[in-house]
Biopython code that builds the backbone (N, CA, C, O; Angstrom):
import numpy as np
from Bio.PDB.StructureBuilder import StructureBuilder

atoms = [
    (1, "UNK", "N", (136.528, 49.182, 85.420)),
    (1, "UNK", "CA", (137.511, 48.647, 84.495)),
    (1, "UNK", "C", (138.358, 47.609, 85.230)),
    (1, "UNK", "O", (138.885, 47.861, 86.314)),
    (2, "UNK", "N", (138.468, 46.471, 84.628)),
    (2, "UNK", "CA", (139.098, 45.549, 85.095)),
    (2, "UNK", "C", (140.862, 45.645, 85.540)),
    (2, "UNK", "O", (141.258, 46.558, 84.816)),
    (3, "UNK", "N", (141.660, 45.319, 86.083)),
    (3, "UNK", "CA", (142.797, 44.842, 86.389)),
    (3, "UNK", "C", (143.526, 44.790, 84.892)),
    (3, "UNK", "O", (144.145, 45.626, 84.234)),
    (4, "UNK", "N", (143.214, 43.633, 84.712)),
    (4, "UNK", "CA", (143.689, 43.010, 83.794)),
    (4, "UNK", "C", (143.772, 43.537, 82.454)),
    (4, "UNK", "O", (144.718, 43.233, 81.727)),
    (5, "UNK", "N", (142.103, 44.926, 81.778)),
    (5, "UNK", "CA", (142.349, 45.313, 80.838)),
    (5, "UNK", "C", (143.259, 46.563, 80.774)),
    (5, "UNK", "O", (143.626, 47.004, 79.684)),
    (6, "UNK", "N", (143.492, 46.929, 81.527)),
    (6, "UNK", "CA", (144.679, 47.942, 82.623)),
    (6, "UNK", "C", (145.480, 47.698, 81.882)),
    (6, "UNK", "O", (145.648, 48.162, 80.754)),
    (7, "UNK", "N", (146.287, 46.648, 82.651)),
    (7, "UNK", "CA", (147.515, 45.978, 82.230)),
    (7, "UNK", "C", (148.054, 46.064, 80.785)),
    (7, "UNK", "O", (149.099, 46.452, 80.262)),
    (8, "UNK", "N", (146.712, 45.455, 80.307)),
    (8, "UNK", "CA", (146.552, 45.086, 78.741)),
    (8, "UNK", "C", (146.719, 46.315, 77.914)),
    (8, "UNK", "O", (147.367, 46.140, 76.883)),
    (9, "UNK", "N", (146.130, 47.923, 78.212)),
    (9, "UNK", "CA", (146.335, 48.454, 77.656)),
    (9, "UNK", "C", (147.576, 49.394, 77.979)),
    (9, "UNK", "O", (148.010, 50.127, 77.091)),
    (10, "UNK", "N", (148.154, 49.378, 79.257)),
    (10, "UNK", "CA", (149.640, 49.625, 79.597)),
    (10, "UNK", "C", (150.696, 48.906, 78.520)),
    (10, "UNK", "O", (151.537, 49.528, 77.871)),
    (11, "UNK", "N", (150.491, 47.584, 78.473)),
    (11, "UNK", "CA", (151.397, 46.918, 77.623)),
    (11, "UNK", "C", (150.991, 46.902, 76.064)),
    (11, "UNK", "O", (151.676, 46.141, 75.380)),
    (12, "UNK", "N", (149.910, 47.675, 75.348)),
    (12, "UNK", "CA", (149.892, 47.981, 74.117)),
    (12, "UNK", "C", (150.473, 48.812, 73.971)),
    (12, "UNK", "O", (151.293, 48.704, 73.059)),
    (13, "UNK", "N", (150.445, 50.069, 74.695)),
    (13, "UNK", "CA", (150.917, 51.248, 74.644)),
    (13, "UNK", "C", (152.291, 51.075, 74.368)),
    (13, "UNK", "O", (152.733, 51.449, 73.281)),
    (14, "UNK", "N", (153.145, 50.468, 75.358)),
    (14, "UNK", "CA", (154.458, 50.230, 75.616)),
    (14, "UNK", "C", (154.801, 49.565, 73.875)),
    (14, "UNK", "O", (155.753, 49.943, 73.193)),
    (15, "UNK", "N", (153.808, 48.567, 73.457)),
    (15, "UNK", "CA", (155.004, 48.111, 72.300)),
    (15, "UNK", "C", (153.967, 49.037, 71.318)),
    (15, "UNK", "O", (153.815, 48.362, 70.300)),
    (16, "UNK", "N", (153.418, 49.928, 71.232)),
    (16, "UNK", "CA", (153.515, 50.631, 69.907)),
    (16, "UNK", "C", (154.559, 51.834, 70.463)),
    (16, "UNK", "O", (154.898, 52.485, 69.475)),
    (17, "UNK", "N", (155.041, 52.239, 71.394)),
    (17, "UNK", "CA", (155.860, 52.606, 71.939)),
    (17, "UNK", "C", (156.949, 52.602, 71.456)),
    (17, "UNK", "O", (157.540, 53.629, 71.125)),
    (18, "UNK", "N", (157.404, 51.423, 71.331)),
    (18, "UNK", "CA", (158.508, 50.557, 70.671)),
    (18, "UNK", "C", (159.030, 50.673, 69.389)),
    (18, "UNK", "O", (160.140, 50.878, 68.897)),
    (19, "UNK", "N", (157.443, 50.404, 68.840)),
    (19, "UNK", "CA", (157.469, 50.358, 67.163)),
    (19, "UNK", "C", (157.512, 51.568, 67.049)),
    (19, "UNK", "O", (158.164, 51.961, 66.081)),
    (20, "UNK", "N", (157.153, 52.162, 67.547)),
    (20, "UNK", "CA", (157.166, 53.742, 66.998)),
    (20, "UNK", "C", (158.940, 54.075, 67.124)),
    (20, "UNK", "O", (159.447, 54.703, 66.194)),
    (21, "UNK", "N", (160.067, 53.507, 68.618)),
    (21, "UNK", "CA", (161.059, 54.469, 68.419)),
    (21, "UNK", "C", (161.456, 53.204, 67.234)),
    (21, "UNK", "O", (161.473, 53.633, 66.080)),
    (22, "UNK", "N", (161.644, 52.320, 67.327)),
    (22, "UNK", "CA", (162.475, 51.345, 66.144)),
    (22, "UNK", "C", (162.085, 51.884, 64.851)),
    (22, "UNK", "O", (162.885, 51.429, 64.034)),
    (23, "UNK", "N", (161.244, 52.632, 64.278)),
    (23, "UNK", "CA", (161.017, 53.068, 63.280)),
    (23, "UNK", "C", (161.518, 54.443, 63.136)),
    (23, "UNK", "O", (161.710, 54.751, 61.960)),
    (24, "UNK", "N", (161.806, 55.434, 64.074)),
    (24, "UNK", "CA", (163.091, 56.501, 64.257)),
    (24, "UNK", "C", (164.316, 55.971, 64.060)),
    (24, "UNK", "O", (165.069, 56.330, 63.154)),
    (25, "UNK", "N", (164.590, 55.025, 64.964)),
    (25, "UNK", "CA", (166.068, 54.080, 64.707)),
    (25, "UNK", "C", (166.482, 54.157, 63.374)),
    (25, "UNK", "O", (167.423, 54.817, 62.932)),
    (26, "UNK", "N", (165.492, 53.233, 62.597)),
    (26, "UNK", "CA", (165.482, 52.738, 61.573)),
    (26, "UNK", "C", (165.670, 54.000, 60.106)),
    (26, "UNK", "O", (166.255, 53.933, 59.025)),
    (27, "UNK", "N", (164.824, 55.093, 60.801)),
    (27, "UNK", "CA", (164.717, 56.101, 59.983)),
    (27, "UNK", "C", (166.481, 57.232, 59.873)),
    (27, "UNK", "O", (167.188, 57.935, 59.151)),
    (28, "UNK", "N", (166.348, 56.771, 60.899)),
    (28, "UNK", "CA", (168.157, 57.524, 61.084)),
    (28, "UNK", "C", (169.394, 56.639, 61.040)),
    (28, "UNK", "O", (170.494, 57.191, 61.014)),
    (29, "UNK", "N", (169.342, 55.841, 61.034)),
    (29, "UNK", "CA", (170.757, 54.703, 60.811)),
    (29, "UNK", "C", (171.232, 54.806, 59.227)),
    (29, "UNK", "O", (170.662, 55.095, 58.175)),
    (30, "UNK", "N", (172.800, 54.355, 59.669)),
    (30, "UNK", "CA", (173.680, 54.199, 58.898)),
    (30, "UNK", "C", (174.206, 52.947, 58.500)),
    (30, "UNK", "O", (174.581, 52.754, 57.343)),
    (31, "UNK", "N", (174.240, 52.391, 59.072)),
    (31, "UNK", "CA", (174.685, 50.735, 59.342)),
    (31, "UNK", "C", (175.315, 50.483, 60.283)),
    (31, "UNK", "O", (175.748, 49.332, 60.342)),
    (32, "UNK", "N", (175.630, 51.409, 61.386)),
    (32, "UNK", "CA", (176.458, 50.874, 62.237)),
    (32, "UNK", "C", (175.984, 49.631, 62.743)),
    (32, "UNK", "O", (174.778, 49.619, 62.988)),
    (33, "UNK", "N", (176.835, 48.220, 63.040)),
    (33, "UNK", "CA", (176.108, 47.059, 63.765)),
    (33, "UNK", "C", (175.798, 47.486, 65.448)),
    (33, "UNK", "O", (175.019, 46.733, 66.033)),
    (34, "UNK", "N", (176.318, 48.541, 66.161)),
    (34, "UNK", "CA", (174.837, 49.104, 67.311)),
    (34, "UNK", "C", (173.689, 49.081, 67.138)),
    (34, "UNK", "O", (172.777, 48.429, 67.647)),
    (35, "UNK", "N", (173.747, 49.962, 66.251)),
    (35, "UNK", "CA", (172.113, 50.800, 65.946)),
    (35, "UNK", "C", (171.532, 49.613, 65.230)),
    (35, "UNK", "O", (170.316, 49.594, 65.419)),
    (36, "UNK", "N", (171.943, 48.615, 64.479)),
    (36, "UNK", "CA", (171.344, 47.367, 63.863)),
    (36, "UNK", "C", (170.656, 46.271, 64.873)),
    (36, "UNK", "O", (169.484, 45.900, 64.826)),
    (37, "UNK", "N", (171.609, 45.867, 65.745)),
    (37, "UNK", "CA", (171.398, 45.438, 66.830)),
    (37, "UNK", "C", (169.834, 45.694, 67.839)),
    (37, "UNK", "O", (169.035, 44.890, 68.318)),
    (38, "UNK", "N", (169.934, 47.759, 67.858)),
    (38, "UNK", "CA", (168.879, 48.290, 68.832)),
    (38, "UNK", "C", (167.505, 48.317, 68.255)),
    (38, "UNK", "O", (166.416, 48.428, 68.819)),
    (39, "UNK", "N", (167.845, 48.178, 66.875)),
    (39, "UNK", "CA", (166.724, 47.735, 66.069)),
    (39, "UNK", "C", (166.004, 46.468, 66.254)),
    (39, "UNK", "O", (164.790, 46.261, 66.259)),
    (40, "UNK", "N", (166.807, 45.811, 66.375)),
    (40, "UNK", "CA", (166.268, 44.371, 66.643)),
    (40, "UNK", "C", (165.668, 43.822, 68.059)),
    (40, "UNK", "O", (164.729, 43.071, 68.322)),
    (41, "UNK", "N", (166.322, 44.303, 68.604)),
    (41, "UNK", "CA", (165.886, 44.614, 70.121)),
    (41, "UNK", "C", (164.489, 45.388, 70.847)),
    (41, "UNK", "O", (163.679, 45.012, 71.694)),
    (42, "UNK", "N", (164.671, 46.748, 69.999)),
    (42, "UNK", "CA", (163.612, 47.489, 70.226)),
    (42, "UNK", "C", (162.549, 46.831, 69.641)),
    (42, "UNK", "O", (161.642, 46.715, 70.465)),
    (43, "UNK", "N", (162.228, 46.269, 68.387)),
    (43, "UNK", "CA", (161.454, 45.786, 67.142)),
    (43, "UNK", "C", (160.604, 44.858, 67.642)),
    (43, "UNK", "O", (159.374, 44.812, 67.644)),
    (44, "UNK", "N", (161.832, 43.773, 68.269)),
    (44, "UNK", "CA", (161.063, 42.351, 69.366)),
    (44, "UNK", "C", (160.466, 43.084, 70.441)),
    (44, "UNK", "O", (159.237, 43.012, 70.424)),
    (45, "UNK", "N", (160.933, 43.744, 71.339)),
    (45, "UNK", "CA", (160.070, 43.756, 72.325)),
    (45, "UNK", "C", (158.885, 44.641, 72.087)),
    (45, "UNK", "O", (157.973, 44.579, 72.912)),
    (46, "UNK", "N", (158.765, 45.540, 70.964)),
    (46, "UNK", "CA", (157.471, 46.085, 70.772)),
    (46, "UNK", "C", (156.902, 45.366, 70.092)),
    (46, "UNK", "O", (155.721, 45.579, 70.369)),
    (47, "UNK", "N", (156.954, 44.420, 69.151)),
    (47, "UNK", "CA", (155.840, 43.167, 68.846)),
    (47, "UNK", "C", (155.655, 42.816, 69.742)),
    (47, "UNK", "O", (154.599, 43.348, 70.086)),
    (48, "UNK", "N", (156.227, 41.753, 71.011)),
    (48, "UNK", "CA", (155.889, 41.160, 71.558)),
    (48, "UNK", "C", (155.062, 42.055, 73.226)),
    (48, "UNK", "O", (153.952, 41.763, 73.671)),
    (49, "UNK", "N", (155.823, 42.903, 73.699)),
    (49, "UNK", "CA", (154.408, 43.684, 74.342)),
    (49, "UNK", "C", (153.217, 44.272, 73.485)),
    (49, "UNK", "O", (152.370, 44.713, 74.262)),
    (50, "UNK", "N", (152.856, 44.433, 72.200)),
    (50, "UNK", "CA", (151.771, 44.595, 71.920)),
    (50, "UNK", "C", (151.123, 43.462, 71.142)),
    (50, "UNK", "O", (149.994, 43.899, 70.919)),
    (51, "UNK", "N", (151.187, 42.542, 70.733)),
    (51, "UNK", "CA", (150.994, 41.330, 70.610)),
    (51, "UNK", "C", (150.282, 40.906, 72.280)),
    (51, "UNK", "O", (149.073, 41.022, 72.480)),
    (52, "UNK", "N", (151.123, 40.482, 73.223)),
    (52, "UNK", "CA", (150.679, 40.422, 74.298)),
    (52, "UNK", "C", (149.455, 41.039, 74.916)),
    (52, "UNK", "O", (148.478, 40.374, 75.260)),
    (53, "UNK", "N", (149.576, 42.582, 75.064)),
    (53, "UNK", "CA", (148.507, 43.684, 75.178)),
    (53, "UNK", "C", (147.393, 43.526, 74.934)),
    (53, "UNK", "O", (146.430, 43.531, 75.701)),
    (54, "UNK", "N", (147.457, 43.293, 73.266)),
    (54, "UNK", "CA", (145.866, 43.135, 72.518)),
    (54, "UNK", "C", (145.453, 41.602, 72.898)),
    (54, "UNK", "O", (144.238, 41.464, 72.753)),
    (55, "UNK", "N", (145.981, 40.622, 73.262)),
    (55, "UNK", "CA", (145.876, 39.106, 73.353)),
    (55, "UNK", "C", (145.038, 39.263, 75.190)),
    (55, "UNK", "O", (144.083, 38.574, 75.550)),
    (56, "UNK", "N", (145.739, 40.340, 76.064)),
    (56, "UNK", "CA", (145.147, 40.201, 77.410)),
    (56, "UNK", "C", (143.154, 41.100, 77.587)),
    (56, "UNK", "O", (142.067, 41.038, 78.162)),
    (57, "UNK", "N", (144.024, 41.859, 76.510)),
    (57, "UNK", "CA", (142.584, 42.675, 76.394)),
    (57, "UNK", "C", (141.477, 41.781, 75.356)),
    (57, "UNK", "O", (140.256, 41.838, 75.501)),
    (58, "UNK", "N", (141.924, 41.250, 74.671)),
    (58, "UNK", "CA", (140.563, 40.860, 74.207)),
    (58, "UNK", "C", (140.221, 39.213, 74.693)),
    (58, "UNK", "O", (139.140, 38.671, 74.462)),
    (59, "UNK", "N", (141.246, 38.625, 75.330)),
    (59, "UNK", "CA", (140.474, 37.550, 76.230)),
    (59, "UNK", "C", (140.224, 37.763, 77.769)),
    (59, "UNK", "O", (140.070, 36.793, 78.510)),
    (60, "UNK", "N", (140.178, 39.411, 78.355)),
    (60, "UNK", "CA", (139.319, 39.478, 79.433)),
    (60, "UNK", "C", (137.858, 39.912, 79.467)),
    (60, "UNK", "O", (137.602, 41.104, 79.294)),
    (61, "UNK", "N", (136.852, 39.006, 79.685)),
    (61, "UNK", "CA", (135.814, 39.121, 79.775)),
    (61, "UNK", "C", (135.019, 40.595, 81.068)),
    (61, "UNK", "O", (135.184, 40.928, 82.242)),
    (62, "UNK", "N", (134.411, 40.910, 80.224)),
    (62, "UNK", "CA", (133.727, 41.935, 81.161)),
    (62, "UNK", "C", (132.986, 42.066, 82.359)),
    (62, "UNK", "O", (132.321, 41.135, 81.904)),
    (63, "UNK", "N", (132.580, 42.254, 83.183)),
    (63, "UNK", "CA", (132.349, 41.613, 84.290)),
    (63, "UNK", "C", (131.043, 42.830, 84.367)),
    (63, "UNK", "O", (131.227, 44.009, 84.063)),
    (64, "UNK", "N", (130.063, 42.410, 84.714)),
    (64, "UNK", "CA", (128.521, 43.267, 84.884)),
    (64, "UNK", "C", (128.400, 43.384, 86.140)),
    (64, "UNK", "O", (127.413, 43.946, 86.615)),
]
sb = StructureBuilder()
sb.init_structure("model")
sb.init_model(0)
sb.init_chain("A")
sb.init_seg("    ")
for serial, (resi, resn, name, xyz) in enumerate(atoms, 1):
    if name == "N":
        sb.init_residue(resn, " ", resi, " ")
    sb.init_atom(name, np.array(xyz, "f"), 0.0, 1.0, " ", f" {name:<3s}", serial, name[0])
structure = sb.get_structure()
């Protein structure tokens, strides 16, 4: 297994990770502008590490 698809699937993990707590967040808030805020925060960086993730894993080529 490559390096790189490693990585790739470390950093999927991490942003469904994400999405998963921002959707607890989301499921328990009131409106406070904190918890609005950690939403937004948490939300971006789990798109964008799994966005990333699936983007490293499926442009590393396999190596025979």
């Amino acid at each position: 297994m490559n390096l790189k698809r490693i990585f790739g699937t470390l950093l999927t993990i991490l942003g469904i990770g994400g999405l998963i707590y921002t959707a607890v967040l989301f499921s328990s808030t009131s409106g406070e502008m904190s918890s609005i805020k950690s939403l937004i925060i948490y939300g971006i960086l789990g798109v964008v590490f799994f966005a990333s993730g699936i983007s490293l894993i499926r442009t590393t080529k396999d190596e025979a």
